[in-house]
N, C-alpha and C positions, 0 to 999 in steps of 0.2 A: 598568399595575399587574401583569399576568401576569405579565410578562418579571420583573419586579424580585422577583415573588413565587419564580420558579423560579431566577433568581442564587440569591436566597439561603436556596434549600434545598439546593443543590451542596454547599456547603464540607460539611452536614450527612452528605449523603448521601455521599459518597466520601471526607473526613475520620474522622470520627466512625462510622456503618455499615461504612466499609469495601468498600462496593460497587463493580461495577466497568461497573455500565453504568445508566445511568438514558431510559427508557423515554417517549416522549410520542406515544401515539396517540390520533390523531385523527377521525372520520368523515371520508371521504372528501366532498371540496365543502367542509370547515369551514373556508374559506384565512384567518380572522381568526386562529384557534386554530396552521393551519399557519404563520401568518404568526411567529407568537409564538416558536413550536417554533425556527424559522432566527434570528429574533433572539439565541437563547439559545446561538445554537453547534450546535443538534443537528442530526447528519447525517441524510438524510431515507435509507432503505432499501429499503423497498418500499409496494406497497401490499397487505393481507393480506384475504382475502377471509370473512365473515361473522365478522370482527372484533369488534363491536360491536353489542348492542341497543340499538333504539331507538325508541323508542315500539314495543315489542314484537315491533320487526323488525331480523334480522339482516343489517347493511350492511358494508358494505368498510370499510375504514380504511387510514390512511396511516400507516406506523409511522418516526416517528424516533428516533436513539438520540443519548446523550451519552457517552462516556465519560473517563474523568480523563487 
């Protein structure tokens, strides 16, 4: 259901917005979400360090990108 949710918000976001990168990060360790991320095409980057709150603490993340 992700993967199909993020297809088809693409054509939206680089059609339509005009955008030229679309953004999916992750918590680091989240491999369901990363998993989702590679099905969709997005190149994985890096991983960015206190990225993300979580439960009111700042962890790493895995940042991947899409672009058109």
């Amino acid at each position: 259901m992700a993967s199909r949710t993020v297809h088809a918000l693409l054509p939206y976001a680089f059609d339509t917005l005009n955008m030229q990168r679309v953004e999916i990060v992750v918590a680091q360790g989240n491999l369901p979400s990363e998993a989702v991320a590679r099905r969709c095409g997005a190149e994985f980057e890096c991983i960015a360090k206190n990225r993300l709150q979580l439960h009111g603490k700042a962890v790493a993340a895995s940042v991947f990108a899409i672009t058109p």
